[in-house]
C-alpha positions in Angstrom: -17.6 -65.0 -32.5 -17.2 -63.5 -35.8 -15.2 -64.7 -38.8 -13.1 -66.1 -35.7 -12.7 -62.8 -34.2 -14.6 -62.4 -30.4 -17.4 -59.8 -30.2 -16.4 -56.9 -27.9 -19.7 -55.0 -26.8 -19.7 -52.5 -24.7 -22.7 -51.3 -22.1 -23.5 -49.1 -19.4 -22.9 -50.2 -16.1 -26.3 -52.1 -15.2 -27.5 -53.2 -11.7 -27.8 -57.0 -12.8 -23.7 -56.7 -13.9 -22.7 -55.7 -10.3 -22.2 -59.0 -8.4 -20.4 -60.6 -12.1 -17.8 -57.8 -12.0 -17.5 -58.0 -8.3 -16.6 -61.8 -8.3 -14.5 -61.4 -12.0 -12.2 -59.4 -10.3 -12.2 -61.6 -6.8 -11.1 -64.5 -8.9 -7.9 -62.7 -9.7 -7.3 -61.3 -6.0 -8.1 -58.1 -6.9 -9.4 -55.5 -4.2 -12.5 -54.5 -6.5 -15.5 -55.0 -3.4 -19.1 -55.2 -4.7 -19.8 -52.0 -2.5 -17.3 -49.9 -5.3 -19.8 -50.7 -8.0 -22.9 -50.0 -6.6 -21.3 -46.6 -5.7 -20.2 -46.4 -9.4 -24.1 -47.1 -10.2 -25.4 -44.1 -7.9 -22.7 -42.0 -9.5 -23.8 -42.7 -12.5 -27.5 -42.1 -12.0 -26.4 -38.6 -10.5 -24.6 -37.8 -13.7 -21.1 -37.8 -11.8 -19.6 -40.6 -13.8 -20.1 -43.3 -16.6 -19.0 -46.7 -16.2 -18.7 -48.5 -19.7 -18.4 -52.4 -19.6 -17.0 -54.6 -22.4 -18.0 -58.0 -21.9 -16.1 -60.6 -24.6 -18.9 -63.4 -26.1 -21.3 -61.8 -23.5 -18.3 -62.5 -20.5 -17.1 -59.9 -18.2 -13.9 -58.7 -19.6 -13.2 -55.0 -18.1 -14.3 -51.5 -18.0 -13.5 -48.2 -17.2 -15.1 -44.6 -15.5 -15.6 -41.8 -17.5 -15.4 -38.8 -14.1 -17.0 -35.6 -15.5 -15.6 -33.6 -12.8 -12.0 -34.3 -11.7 -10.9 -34.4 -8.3 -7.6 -33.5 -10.2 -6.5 -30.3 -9.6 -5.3 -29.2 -12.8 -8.4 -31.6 -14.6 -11.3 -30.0 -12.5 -9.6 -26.1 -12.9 -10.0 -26.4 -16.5 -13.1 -28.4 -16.1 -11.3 -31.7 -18.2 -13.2 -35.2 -17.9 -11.4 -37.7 -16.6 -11.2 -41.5 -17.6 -10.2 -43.5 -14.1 -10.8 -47.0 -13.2 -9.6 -48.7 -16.4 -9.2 -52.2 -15.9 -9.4 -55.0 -18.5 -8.8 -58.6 -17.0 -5.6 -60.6 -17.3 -7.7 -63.3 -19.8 -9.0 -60.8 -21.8 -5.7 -58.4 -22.8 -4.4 -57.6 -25.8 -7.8 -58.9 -27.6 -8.8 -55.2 -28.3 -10.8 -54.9 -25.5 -8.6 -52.1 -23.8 -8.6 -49.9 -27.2 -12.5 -50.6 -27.5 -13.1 -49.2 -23.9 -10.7 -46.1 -24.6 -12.7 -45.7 -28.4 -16.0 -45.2 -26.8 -14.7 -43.1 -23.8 -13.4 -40.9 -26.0 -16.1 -40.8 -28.2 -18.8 -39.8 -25.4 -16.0 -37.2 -23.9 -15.8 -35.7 -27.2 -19.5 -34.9 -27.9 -19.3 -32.9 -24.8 -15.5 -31.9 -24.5 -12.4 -31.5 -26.9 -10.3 -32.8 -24.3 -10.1 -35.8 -22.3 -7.5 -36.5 -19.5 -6.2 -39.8 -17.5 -4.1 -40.1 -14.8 -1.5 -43.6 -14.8 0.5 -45.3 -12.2 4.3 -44.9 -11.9 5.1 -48.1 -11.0 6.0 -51.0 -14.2 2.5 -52.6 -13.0 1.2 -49.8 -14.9 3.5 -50.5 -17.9 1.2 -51.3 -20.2 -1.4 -48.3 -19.4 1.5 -46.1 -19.3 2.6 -47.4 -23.2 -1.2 -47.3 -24.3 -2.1 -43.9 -23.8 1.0 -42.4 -25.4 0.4 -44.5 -28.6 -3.2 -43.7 -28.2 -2.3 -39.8 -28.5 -2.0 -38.7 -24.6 0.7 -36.4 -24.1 1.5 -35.6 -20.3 -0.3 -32.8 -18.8 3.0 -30.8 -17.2 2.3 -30.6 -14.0 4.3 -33.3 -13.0 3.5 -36.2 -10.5 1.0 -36.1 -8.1 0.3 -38.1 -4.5 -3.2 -38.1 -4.0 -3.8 -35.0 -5.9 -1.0 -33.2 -4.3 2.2 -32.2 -6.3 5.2 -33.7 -5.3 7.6 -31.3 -5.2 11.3 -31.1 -5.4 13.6 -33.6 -3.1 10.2 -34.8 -1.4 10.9 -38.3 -0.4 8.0 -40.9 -0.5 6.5 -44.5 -0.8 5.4 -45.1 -4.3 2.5 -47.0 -4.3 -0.8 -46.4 -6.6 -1.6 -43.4 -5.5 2.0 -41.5 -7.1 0.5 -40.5 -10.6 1.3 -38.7 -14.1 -2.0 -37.3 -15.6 -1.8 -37.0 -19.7 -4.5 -35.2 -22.0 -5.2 -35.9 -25.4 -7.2 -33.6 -27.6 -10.4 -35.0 -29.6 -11.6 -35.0 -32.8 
């Protein structure tokens, strides 16, 4: 801590924070299996992705995926970076760790891109997400929403779940 205030440092994913994130997120019954971050470390050695880490006080707090080539129809036509994956864990919200995360994604999409795109939930267990990228700039793509990266189109019927999403861009500095 400083002046009272916890220190937020972010990293790369690294091999030796695998198994702590793994368990973090089984503690809160969260389907987040070891195997998904040693896939995230491959894809990160290929150059596919960037996983940034914030740990709180040198604790496992959250983290998010910076995807340089969207599976996103719309994102990987106009060849837009994608943040995906963003999760900061119930203990550690609403300390700044969530804005720190999106600071630094933005920052490393920006020295490559002027645009960065993210894709949010339509259910109110993505309320929060859905509130901090509007305040944060994102404005929604308008496309509409997608299932699976399919449109949904006029008087389909489905089951929303996770996988219905709105996909917002913001441009950078």
């Amino acid at each position: 801590m400083i002046d009272g205030n916890p220190v937020i440092e972010i990293q790369l994913l690294q091999t030796q924070d695998v198994e702590q994130i793994a368990k973090a997120f089984q503690s809160v019954k969260w389907d987040k299996p070891l195997s998904q971050y040693q896939r995230y470390l491959i894809e990160q050695e290929e150059g596919r992705r960037m996983i940034l880490v914030a740990f709180i006080d040198k604790v496992f707090a959250g983290y998010l995926t910076i995807v340089w080539k969207s599976e996103y129809p719309p994102f990987q036509a106009e060849n837009i970076p994608e943040i995906q994956d963003f999760n900061v864990l119930p203990p550690f919200r609403r300390r700044g760790v969530g804005s720190k995360l999106m600071d630094e994604a933005e920052q490393i999409i920006a020295s490559r891109k002027s645009i960065a795109g993210i894709g949010v939930g339509m259910t109110a267990d993505y309320g929060a997400a859905q509130r901090l990228y509007v305040l944060r700039g994102y404005v929604p793509d308008g496309k509409g929403l997608f299932l699976r990266n399919s449109p949904i189109k006029y008087g389909e019927q489905l089951t929303v779940g996770d996988d219905l999403t709105l996909h917002f861009i913001k441009r950078l500095n």
